[in-house]
N, C-alpha and C positions, 0 to 999 in steps of 0.2 A: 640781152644786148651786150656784145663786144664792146662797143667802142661808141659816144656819145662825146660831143663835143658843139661848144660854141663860141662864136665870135666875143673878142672885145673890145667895144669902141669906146672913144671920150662919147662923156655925156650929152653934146649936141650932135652925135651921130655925126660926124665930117670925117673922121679917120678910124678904122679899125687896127686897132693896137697890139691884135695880139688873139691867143685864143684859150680857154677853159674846157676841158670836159673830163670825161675818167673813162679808164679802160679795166677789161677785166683780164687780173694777172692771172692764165691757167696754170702754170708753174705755185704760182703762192696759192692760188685760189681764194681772192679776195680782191676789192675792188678798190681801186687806184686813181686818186684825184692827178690829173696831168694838166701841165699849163706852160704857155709862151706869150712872153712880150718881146715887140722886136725893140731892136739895141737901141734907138734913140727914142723910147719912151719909158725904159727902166730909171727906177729909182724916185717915180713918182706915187708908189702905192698903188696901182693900178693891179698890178700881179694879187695884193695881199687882200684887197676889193675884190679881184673877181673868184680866189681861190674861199674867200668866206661865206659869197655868195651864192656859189655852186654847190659847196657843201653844206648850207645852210639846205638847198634845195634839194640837194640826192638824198639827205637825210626826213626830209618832210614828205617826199611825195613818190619816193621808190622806195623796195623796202631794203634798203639798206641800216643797216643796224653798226658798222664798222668802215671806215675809209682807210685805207694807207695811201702814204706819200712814199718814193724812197726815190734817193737819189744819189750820187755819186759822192763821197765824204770830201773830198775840194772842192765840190759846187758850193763853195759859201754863202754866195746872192741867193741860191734857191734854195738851200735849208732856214735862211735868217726867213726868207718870205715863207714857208712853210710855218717856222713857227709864230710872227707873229701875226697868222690867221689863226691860230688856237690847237694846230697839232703838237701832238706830246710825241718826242725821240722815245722809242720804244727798244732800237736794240743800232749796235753796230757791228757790221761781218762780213765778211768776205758772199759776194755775190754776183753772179754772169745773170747779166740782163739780154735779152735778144740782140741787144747791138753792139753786145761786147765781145770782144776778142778773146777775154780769158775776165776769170774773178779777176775784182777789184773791189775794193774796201767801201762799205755802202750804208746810208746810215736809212733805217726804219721809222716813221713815224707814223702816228693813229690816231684817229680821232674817233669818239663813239656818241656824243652824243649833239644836241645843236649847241654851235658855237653863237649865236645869236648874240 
């Protein structure tokens, strides 16, 4: 599977917030937790909620054994939320992502086992 993803709503289901899943990078060759909240409901936990709960999940029930996160080294809001669902900064370097223009400075993280 390429690409797996799902909704995220507050807990009385009335707004969906946002979305979690993961993709697989063919370039890395490794599988990639992805995630979005929209602008007026960041900074409630919600991202750091769904990104522990998903990986808690691709680690339990597919046989993923490795996740990476990577993202752009200014994206501070999605590194701070990367780490504290439990992924470890593994590396920083120059990398062209599919939407990029050209390398740009990009920081690696991993997680390998449940963050539970």
């Amino acid at each position: 599977m390429d690409y797996l993803a799902s909704i995220i709503t507050l807990k009385d289901g009335a707004a969906v917030v946002g979305s979690v899943g993961y993709s697989y990078y063919e370039d890395l060759q490794e599988t990639g937790i992805t995630y979005f909240v929209g602008a007026q409901y960041r900074n409630n936990g919600y991202a750091v909620q769904a990104v522990k709960a998903y990986t808690e999940y691709l680690l339990k029930y597919y046989n993923v054994k490795r996740i990476i996160a990577t993202m752009r080294n200014e994206n501070v809001p999605s590194w701070k939320v990367i780490e504290k669902a439990g992924y470890i900064l593994n590396t920083q370097r120059m990398y062209k992502d599919l939407n990029d223009d050209e390398e740009e400075l990009y920081r690696f993280y991993e997680i390998k086992e449940n963050i539970g």
